[in-house]
DSSP file (Angstrom, degrees, kcal/mol; ACC not computed):
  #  RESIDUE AA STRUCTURE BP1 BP2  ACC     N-H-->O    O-->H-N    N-H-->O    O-->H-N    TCO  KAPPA ALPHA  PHI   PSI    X-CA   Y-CA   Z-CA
    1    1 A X              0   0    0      0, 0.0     2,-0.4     0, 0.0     0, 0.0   0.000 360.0 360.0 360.0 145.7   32.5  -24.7    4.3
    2    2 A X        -     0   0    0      2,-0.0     2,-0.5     0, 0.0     0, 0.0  -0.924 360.0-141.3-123.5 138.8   32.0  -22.8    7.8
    3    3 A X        -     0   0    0     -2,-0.4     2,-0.3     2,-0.0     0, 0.0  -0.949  17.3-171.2-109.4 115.3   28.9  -23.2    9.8
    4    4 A X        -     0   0    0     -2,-0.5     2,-1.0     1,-0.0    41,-0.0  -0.675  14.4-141.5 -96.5 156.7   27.3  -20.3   11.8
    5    5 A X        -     0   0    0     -2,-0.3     2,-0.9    17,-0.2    17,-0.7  -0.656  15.7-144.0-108.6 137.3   24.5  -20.1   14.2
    6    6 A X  E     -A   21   0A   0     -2,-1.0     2,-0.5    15,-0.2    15,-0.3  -0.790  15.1-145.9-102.4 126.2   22.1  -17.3   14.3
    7    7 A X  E     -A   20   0A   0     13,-1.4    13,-3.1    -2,-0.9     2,-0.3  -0.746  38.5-163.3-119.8 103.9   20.5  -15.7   17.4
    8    8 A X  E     +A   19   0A   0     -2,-0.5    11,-0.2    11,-0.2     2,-0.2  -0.918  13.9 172.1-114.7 149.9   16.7  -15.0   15.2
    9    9 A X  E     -A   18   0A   0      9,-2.7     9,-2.1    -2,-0.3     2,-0.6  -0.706  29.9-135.4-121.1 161.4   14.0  -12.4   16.8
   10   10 A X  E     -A   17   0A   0      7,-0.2     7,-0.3    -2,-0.2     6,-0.1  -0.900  28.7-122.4-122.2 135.4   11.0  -11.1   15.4
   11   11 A X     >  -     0   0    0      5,-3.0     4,-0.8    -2,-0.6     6,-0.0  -0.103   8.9-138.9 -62.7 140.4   10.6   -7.1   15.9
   12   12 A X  T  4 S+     0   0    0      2,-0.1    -1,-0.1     1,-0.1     0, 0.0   0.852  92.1  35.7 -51.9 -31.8    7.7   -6.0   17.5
   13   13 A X  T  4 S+     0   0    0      3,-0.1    -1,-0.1     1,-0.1    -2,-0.1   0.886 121.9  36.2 -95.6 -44.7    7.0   -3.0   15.3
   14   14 A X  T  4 S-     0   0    0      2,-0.1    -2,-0.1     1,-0.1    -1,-0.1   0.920  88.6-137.8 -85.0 -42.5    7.9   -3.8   12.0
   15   15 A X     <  +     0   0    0     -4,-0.8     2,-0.4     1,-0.3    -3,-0.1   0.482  60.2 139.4  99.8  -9.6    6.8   -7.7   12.1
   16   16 A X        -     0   0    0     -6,-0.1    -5,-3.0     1,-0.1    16,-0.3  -0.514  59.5-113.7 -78.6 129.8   10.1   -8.3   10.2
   17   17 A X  E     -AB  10  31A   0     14,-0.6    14,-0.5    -2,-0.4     2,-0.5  -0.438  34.0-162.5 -42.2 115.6   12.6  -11.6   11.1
   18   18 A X  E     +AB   9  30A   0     -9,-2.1    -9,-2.7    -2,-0.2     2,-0.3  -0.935  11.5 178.7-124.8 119.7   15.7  -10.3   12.6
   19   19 A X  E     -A    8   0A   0     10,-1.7     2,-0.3    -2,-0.5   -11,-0.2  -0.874   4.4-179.6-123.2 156.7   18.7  -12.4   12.7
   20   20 A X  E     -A    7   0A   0    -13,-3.1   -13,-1.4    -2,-0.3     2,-0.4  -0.748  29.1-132.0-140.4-178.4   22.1  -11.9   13.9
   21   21 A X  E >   -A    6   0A   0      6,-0.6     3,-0.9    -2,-0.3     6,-0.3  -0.861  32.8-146.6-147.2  76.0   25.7  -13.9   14.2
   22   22 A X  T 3  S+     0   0    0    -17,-0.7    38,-0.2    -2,-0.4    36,-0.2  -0.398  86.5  30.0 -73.4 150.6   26.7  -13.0   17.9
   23   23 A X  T 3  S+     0   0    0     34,-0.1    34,-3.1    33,-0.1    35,-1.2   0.660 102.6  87.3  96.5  33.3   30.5  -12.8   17.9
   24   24 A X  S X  S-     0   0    0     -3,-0.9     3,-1.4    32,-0.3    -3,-0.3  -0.879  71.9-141.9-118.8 102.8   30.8  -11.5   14.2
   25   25 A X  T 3  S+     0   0    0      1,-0.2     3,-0.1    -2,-0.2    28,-0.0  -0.299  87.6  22.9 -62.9 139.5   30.6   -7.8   13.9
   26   26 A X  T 3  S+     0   0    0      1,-0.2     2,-1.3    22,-0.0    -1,-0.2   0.239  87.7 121.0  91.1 -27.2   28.6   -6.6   10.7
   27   27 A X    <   +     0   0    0     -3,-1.4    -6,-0.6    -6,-0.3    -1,-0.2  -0.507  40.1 120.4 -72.3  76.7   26.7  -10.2   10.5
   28   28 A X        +     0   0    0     -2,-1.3     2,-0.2    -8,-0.2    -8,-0.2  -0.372  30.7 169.4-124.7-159.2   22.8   -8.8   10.8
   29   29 A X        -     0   0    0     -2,-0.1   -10,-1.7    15,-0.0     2,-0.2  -0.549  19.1-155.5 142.2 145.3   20.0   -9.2    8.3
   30   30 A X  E     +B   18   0A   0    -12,-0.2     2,-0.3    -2,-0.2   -12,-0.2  -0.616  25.6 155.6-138.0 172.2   16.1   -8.5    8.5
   31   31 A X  E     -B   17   0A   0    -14,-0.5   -14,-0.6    -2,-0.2     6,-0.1  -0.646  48.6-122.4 158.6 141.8   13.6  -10.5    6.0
   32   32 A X  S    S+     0   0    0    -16,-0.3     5,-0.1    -2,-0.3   -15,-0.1   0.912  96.5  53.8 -41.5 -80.5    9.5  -11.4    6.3
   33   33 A X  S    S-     0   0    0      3,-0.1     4,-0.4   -17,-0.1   -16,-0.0  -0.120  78.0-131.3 -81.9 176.3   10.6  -15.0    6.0
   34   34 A X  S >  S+     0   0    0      2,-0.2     3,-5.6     1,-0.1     4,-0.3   0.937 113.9  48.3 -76.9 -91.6   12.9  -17.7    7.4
   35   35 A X  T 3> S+     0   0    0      1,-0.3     4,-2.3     2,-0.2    -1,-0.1   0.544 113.4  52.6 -11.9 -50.9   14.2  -18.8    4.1
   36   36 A X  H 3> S+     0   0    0      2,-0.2     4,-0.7     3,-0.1    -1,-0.3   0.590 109.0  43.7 -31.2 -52.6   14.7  -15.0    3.5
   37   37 A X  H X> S+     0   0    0     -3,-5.6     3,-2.2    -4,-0.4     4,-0.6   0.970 112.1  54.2 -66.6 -72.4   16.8  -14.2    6.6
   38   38 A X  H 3>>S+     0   0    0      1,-0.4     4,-2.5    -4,-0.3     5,-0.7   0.834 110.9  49.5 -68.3 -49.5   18.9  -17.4    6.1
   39   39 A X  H >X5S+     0   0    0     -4,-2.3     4,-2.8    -5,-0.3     3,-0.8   0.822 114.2  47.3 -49.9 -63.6   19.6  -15.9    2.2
   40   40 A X  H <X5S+     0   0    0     -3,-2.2     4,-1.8    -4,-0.7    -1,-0.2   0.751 107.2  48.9 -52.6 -81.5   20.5  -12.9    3.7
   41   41 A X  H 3X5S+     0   0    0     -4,-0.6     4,-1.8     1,-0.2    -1,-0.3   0.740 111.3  58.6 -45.6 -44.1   22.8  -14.0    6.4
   42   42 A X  H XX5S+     0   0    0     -4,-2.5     4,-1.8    -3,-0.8     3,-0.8   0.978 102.0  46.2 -16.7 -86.9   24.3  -15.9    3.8
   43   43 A X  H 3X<S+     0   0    0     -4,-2.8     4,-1.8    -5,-0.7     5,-0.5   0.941 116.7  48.3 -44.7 -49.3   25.2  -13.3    1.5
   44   44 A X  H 3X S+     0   0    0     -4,-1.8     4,-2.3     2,-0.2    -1,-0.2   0.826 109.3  51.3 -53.3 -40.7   26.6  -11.1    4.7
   45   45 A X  H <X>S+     0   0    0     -4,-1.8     4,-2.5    -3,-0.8     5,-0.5   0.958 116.0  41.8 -82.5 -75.0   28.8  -14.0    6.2
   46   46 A X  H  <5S+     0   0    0     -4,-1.8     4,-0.4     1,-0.3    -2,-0.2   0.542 113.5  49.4 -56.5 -22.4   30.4  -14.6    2.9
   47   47 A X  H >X5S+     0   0    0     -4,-1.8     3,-2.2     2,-0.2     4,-1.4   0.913 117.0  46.8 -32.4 -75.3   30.8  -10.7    1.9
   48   48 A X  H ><>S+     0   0    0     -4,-2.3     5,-3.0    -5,-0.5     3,-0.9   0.913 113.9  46.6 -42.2 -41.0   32.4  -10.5    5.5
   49   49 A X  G ><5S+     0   0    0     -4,-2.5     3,-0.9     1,-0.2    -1,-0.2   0.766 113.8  49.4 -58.7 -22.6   34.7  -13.8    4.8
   50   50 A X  G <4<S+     0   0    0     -3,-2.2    -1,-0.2    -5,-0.5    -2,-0.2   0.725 106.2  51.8 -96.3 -15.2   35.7  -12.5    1.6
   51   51 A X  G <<5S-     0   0    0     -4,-1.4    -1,-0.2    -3,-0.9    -2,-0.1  -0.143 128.0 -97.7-102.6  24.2   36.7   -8.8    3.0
   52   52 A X  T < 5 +     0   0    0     -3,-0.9    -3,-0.2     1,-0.2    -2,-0.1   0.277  59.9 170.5  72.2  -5.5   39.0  -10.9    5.6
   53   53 A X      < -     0   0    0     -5,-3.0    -1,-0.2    -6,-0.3     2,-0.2  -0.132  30.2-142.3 -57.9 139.8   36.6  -11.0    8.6
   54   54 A X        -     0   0    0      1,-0.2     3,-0.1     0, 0.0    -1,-0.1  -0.546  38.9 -52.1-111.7 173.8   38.7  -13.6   10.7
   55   55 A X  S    S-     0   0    0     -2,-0.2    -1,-0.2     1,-0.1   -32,-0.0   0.142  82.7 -64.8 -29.7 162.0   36.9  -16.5   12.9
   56   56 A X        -     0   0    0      1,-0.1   -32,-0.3    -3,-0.1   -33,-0.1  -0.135  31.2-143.4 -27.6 138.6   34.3  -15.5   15.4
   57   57 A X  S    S+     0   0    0    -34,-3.1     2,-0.4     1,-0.2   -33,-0.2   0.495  93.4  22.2 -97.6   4.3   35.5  -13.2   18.6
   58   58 A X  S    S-     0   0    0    -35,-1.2     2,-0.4   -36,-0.2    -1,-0.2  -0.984  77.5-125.2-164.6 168.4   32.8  -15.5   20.6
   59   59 A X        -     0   0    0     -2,-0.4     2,-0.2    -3,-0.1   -36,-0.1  -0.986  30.4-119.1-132.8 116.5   30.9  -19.0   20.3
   60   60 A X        -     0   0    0     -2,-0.4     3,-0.1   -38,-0.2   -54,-0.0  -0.470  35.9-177.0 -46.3 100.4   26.8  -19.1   20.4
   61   61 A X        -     0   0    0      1,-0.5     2,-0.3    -2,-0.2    -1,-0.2   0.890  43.3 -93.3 -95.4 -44.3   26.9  -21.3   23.7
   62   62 A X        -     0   0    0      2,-0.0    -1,-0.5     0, 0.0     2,-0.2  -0.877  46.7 -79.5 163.0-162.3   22.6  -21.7   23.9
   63   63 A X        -     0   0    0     -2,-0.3     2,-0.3    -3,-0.1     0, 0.0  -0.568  30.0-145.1-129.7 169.9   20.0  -19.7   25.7
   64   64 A X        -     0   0    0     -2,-0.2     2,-0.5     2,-0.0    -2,-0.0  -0.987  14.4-132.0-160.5 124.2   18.7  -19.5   29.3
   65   65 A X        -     0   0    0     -2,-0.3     2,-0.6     2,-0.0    -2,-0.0  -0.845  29.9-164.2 -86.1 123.4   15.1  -18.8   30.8
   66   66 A X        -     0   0    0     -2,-0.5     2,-0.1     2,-0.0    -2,-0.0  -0.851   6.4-149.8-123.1 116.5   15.6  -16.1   33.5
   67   67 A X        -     0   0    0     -2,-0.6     2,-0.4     2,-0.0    -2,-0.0  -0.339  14.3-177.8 -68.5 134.9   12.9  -15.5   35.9
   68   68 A X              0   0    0      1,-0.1    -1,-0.0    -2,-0.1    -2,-0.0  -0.981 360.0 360.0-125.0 140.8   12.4  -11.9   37.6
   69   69 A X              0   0    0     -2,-0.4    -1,-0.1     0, 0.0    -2,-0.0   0.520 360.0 360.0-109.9 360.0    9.6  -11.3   40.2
């Protein structure tokens, strides 16, 4: 079993959950709910694993508040 992390947003326009898989190409997914995305993302990572998609090109290090004045 492989564990990813998911970088999740919510759009401004639509109101929809948008999550993504930085450093996996093709790994996106939209959904109302959390539960929802996470099915989603699911289904995508294992479609990708199963069509060969090899390891991650890059590793979800954390997030950073950056102030502009």
């Amino acid at each position: 079993m492989k564990q990813f992390t998911a970088v999740v947003e919510r759009d401004a326009e639509t109101g929809l959950l948008v999550g993504y898989v930085p450093g996996v190409p093709g790994a996106h997914s939209q959904a109302e709910s959390l539960d929802e995305l996470n099915a989603n993302l699911r289904e995508v990572l294992s479609m990708l694993l199963e069509d060969g998609e090899q390891a991650p090109r890059a590793e979800f290090v954390g997030i950073q508040a950056v102030r502009v004045a």
